[in-house]
Predicted model as a PDB file, atoms N, CA, C, CB and O in Angstrom, pLDDT in the B-factor column:
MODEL        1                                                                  
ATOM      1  N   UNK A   1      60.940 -56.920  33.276  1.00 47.00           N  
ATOM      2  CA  UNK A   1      59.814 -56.040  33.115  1.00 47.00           C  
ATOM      3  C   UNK A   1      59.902 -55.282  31.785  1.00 47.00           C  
ATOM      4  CB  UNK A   1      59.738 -55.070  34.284  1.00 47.00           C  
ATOM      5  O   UNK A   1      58.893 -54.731  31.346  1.00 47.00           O  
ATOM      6  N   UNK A   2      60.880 -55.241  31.233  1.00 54.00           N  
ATOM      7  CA  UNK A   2      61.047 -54.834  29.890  1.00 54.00           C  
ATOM      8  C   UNK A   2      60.512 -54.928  28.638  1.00 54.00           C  
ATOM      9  CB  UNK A   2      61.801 -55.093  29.686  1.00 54.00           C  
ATOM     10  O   UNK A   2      60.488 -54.271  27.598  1.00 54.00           O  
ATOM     11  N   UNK A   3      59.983 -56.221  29.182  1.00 59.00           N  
ATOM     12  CA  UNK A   3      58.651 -56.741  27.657  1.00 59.00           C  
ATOM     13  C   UNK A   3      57.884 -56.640  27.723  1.00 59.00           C  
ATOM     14  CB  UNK A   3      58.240 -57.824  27.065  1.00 59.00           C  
ATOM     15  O   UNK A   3      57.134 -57.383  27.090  1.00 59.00           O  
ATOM     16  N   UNK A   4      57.285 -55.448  28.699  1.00 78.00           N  
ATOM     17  CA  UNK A   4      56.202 -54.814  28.907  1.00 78.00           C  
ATOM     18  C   UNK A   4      56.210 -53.555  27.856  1.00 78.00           C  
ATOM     19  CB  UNK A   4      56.123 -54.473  30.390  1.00 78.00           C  
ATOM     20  O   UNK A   4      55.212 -53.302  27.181  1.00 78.00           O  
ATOM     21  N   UNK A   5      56.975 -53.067  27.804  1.00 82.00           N  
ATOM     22  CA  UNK A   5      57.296 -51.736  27.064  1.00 82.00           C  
ATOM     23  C   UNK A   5      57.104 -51.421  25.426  1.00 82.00           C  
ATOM     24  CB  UNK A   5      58.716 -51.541  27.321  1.00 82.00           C  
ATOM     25  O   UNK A   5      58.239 -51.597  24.984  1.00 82.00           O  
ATOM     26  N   UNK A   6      56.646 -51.221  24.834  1.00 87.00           N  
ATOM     27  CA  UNK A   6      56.630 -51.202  23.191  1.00 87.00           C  
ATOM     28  C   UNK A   6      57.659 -50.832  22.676  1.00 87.00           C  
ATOM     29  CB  UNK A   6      55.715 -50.401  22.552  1.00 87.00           C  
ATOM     30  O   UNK A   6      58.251 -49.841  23.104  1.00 87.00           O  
ATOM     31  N   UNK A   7      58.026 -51.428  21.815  1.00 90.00           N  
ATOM     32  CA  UNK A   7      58.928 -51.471  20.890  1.00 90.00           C  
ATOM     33  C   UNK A   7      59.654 -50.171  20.300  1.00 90.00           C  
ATOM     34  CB  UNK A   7      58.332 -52.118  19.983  1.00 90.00           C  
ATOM     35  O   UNK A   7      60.792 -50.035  19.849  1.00 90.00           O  
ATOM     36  N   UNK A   8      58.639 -49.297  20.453  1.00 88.00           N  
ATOM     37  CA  UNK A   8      59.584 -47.761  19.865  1.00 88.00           C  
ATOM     38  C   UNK A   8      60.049 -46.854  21.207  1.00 88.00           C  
ATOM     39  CB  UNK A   8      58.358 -46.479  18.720  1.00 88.00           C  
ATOM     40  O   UNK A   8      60.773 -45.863  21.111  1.00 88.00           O  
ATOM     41  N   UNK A   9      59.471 -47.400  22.554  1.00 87.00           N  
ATOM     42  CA  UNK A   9      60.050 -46.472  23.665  1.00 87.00           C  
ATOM     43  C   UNK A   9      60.898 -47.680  23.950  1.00 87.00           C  
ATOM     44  CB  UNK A   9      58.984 -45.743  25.008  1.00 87.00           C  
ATOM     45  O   UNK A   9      61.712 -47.300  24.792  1.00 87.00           O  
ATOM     46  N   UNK A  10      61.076 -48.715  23.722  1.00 88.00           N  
ATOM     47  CA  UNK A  10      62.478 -49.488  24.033  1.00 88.00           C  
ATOM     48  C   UNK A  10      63.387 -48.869  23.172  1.00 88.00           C  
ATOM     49  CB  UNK A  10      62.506 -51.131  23.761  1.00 88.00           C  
ATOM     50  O   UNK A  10      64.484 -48.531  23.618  1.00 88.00           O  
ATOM     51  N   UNK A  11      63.055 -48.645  21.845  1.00 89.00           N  
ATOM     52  CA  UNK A  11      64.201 -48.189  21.097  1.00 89.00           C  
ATOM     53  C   UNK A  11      65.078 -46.735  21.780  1.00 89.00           C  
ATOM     54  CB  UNK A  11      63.561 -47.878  19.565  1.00 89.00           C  
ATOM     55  O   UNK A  11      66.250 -46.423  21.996  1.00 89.00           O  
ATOM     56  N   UNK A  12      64.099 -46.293  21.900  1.00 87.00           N  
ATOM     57  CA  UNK A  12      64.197 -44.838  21.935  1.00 87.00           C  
ATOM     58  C   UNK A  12      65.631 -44.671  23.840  1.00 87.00           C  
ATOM     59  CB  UNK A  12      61.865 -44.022  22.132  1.00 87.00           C  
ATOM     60  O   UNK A  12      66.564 -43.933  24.157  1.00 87.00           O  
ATOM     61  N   UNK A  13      64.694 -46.184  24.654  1.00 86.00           N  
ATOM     62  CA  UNK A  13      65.590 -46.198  25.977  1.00 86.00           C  
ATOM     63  C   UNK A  13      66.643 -46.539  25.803  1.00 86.00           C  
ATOM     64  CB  UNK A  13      65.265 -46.926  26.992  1.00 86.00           C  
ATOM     65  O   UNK A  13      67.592 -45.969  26.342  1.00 86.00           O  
ATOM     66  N   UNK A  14      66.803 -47.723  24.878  1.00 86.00           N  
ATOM     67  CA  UNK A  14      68.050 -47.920  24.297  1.00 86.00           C  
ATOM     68  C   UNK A  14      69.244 -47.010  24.008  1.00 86.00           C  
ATOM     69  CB  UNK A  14      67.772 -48.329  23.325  1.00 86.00           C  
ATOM     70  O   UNK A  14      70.446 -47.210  24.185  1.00 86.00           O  
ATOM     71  N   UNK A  15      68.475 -45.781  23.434  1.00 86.00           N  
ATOM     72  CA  UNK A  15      69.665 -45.102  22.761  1.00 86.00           C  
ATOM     73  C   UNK A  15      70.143 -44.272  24.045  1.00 86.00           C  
ATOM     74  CB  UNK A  15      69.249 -44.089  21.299  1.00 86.00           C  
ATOM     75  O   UNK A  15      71.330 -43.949  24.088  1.00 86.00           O  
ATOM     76  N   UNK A  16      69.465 -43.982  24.877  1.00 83.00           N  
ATOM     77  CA  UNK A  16      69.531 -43.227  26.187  1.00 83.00           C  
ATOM     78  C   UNK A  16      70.459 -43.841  27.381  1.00 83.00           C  
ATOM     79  CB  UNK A  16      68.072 -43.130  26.717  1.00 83.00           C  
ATOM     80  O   UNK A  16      71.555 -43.502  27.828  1.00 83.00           O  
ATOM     81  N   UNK A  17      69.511 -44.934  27.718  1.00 78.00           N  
ATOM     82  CA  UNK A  17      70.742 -46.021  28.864  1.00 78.00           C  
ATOM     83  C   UNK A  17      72.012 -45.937  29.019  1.00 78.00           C  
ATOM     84  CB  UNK A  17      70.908 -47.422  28.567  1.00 78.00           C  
ATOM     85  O   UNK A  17      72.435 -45.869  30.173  1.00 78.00           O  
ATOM     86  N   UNK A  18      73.105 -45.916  27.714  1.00 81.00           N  
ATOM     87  CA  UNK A  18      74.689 -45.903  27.103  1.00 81.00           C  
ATOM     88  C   UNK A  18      74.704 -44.393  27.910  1.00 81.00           C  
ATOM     89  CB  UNK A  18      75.037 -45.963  24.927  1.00 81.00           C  
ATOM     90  O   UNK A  18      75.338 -44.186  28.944  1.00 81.00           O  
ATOM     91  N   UNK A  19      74.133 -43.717  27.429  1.00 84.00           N  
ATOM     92  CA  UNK A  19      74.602 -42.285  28.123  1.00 84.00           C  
ATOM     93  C   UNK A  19      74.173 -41.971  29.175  1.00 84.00           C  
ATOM     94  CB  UNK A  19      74.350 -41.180  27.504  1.00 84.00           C  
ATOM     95  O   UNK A  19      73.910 -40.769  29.188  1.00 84.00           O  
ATOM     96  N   UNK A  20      73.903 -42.611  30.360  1.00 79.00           N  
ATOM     97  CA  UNK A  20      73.372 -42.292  31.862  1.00 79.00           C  
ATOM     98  C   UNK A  20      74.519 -41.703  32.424  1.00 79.00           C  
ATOM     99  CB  UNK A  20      72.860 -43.607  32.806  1.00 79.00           C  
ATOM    100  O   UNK A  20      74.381 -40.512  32.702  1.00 79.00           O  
ATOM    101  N   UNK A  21      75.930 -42.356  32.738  1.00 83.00           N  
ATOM    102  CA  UNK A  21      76.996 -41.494  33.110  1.00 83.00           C  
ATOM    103  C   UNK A  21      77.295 -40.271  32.612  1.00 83.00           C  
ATOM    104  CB  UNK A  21      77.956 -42.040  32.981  1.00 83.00           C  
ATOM    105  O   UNK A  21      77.421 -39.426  33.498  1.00 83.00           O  
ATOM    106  N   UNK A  22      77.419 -39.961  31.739  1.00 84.00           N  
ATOM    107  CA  UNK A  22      77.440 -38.716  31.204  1.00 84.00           C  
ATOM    108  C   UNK A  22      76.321 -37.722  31.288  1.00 84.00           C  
ATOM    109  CB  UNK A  22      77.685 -38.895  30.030  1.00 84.00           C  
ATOM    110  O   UNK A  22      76.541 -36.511  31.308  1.00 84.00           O  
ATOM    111  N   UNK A  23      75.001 -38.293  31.343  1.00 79.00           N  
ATOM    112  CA  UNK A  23      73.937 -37.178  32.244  1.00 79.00           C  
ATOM    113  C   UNK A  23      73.793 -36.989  33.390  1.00 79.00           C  
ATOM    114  CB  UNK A  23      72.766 -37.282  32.160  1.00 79.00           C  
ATOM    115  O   UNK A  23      73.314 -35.977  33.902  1.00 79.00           O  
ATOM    116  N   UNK A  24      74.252 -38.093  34.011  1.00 77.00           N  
ATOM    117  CA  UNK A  24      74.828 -38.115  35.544  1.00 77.00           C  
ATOM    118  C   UNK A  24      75.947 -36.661  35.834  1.00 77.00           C  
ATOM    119  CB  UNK A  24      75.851 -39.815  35.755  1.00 77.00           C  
ATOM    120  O   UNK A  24      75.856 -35.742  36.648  1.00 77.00           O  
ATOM    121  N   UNK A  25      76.753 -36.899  35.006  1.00 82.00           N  
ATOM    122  CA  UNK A  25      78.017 -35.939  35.216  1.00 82.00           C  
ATOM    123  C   UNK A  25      77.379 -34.492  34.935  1.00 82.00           C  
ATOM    124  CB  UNK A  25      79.414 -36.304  34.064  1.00 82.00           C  
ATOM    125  O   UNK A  25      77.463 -33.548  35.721  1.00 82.00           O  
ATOM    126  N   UNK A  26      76.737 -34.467  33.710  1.00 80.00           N  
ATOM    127  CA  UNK A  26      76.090 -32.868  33.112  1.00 80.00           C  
ATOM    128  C   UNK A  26      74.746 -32.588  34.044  1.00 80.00           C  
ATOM    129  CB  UNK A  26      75.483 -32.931  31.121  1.00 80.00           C  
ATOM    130  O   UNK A  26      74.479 -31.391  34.153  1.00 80.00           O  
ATOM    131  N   UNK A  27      73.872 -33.492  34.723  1.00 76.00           N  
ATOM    132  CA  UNK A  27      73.774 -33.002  36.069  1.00 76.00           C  
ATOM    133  C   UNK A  27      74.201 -32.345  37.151  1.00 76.00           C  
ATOM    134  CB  UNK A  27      73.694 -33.477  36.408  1.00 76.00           C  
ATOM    135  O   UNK A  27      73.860 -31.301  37.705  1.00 76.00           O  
ATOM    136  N   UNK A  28      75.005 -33.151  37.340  1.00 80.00           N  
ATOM    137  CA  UNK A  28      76.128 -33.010  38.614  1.00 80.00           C  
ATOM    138  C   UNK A  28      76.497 -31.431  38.581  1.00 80.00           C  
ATOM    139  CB  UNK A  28      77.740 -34.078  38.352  1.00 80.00           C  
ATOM    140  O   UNK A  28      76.265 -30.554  39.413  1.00 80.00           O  
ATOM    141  N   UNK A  29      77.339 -31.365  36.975  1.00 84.00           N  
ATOM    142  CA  UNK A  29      77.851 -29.788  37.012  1.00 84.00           C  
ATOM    143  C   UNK A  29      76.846 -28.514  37.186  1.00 84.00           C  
ATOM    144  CB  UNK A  29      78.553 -29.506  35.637  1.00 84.00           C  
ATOM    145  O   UNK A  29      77.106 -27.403  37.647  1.00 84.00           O  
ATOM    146  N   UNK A  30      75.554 -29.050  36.645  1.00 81.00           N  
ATOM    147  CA  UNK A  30      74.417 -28.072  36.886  1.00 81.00           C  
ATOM    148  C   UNK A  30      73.902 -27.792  38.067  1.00 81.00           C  
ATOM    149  CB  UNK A  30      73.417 -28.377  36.277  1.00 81.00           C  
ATOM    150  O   UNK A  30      73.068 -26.921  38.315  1.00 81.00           O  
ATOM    151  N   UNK A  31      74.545 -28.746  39.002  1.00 80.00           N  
ATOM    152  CA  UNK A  31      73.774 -28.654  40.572  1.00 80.00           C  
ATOM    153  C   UNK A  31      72.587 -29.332  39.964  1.00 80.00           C  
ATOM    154  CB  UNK A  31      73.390 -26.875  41.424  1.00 80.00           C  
ATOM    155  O   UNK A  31      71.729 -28.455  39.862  1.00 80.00           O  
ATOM    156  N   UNK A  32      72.083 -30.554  39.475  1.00 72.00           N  
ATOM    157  CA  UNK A  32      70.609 -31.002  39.935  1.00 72.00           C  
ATOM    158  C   UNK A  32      71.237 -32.099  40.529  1.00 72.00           C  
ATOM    159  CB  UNK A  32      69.294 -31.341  38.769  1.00 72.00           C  
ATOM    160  O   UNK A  32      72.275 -32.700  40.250  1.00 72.00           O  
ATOM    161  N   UNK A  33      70.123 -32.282  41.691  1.00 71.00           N  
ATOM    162  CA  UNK A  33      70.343 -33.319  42.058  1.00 71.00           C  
ATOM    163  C   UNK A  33      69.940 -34.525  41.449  1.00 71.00           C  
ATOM    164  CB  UNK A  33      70.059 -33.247  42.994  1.00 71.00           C  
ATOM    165  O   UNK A  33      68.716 -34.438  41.345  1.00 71.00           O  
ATOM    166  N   UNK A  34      70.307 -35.568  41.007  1.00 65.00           N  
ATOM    167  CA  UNK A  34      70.663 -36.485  40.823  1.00 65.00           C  
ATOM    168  C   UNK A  34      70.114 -37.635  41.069  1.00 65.00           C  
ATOM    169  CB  UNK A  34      71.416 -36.392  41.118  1.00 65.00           C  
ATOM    170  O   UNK A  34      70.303 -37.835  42.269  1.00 65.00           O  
ATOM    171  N   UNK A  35      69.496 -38.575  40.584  1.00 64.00           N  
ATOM    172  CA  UNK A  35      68.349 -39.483  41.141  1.00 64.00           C  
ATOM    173  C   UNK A  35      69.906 -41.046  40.753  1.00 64.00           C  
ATOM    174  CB  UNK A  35      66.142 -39.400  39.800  1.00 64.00           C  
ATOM    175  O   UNK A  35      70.723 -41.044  39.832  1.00 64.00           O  
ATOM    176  N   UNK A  36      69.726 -42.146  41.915  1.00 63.00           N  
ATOM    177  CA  UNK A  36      70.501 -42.927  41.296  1.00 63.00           C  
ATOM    178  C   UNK A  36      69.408 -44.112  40.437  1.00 63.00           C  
ATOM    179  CB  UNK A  36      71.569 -43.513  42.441  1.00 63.00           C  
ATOM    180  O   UNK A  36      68.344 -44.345  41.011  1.00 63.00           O  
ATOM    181  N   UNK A  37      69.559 -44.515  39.686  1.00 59.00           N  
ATOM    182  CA  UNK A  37      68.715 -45.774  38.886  1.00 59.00           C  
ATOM    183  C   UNK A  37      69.497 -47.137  39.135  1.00 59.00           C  
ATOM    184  CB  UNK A  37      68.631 -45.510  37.054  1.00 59.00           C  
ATOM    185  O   UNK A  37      70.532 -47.650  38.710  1.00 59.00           O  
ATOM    186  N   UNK A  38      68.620 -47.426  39.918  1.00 65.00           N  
ATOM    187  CA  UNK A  38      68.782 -49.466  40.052  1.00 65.00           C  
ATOM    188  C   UNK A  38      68.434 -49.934  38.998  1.00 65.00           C  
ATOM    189  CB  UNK A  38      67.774 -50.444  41.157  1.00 65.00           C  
ATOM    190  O   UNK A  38      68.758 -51.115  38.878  1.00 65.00           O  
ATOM    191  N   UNK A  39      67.918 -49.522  38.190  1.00 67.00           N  
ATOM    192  CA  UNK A  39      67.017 -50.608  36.950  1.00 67.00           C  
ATOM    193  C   UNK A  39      66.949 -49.513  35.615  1.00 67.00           C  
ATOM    194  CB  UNK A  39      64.906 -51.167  37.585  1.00 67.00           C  
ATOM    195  O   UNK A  39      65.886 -49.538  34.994  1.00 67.00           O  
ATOM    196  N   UNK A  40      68.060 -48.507  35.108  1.00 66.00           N  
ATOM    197  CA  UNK A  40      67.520 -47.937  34.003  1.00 66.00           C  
ATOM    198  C   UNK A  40      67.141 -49.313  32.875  1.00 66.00           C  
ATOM    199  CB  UNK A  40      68.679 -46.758  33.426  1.00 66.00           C  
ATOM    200  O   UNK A  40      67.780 -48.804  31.953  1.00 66.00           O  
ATOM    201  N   UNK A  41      66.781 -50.205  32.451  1.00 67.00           N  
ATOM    202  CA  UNK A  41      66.358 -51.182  31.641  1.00 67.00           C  
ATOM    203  C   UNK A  41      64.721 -50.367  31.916  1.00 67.00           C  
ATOM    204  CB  UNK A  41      66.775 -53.018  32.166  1.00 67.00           C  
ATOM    205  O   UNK A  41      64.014 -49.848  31.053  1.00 67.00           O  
ATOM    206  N   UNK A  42      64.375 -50.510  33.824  1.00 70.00           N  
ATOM    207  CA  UNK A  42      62.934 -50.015  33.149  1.00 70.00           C  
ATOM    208  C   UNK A  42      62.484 -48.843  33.762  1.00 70.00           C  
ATOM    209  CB  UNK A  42      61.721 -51.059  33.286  1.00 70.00           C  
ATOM    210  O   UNK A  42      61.292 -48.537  33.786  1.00 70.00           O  
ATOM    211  N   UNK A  43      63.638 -47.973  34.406  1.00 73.00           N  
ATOM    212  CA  UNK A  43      63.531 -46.371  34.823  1.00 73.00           C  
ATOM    213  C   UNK A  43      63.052 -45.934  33.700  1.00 73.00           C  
ATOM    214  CB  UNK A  43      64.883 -45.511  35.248  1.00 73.00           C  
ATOM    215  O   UNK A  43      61.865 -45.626  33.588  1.00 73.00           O  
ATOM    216  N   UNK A  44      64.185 -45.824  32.421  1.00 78.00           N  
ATOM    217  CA  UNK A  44      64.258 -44.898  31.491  1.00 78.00           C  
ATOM    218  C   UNK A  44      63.548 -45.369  30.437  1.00 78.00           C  
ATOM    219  CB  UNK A  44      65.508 -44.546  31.171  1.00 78.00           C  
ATOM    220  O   UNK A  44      63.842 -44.767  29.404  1.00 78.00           O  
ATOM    221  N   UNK A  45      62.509 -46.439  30.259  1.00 80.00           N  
ATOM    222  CA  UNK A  45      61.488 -46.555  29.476  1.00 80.00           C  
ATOM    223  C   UNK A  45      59.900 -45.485  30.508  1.00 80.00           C  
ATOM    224  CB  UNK A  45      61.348 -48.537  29.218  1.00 80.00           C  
ATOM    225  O   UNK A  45      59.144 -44.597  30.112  1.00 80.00           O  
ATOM    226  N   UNK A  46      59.990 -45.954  31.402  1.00 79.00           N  
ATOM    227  CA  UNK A  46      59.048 -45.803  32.220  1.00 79.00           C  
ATOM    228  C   UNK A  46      59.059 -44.032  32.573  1.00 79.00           C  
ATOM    229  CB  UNK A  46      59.320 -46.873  33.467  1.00 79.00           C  
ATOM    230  O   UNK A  46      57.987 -43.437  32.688  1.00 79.00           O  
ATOM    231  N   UNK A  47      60.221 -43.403  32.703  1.00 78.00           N  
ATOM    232  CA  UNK A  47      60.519 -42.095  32.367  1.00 78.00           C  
ATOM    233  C   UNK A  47      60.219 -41.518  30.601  1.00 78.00           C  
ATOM    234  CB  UNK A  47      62.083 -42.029  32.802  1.00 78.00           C  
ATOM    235  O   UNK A  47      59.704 -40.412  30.438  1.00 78.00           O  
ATOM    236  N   UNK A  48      60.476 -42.106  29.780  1.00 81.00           N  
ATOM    237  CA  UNK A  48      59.992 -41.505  28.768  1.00 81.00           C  
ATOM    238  C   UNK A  48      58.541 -41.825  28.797  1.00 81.00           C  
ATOM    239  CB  UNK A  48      60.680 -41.854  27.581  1.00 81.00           C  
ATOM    240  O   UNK A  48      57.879 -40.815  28.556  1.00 81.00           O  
ATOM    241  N   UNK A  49      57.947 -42.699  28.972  1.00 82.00           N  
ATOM    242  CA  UNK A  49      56.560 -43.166  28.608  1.00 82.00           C  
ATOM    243  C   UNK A  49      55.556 -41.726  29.229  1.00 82.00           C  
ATOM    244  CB  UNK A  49      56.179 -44.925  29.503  1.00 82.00           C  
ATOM    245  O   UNK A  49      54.691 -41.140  28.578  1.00 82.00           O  
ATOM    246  N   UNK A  50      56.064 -41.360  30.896  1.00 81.00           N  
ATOM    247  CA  UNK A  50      55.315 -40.560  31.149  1.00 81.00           C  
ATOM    248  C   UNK A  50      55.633 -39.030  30.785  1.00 81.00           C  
ATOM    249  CB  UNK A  50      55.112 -40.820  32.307  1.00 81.00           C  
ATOM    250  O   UNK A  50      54.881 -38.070  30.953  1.00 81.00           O  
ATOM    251  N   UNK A  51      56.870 -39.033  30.270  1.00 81.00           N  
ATOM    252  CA  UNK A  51      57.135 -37.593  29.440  1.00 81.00           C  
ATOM    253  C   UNK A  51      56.286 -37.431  28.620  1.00 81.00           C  
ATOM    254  CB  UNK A  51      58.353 -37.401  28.673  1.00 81.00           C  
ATOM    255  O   UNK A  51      55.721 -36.337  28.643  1.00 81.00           O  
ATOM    256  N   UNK A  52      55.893 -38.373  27.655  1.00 81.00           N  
ATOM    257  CA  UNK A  52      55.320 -38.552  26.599  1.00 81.00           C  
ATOM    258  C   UNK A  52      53.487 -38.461  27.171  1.00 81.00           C  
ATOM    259  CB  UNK A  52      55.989 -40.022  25.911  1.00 81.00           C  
ATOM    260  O   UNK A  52      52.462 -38.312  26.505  1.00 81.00           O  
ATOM    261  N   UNK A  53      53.590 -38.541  27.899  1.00 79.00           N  
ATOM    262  CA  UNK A  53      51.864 -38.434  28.594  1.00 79.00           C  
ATOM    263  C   UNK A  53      51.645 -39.667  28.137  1.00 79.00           C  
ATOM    264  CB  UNK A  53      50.531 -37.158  27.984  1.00 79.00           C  
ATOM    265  O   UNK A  53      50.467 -39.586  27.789  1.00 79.00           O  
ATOM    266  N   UNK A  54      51.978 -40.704  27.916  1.00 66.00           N  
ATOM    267  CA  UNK A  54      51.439 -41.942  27.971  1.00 66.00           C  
ATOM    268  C   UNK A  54      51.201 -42.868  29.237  1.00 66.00           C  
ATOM    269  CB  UNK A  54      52.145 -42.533  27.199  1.00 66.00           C  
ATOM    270  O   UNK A  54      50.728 -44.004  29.212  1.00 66.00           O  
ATOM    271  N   UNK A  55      51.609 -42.182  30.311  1.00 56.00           N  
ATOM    272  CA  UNK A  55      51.903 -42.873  31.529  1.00 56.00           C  
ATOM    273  C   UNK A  55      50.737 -42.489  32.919  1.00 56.00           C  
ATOM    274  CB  UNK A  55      53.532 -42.407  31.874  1.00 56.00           C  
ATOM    275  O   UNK A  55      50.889 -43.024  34.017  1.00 56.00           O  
TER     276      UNK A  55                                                      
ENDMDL                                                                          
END                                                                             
């Protein structure tokens, strides 16, 4: 589902994905709860897209 996505919010998921454990963890310490992702490939495009009000 990934080649659905344009090219600059792939980039942008790209750089994000590598660091999911570590926002996982800086969650964790904040008390939020915590969502788990089966698919950040197209969570975290699909999460920025609608940050961005494109969604």
């Amino acid at each position: 589902m990934t080649e659905s996505w344009s090219p600059e919010i792939l980039a942008v998921a790209n750089s994000i994905t590598r660091d999911i454990p570590r926002i996982r963890g800086i969650l964790d310490l904040l008390g939020i709860r915590n969502v788990d992702y089966e698919d950040p490939a197209d969570y975290v495009p699909s999460a920025i897209t609608n940050a961005m009000g494109r969604g």
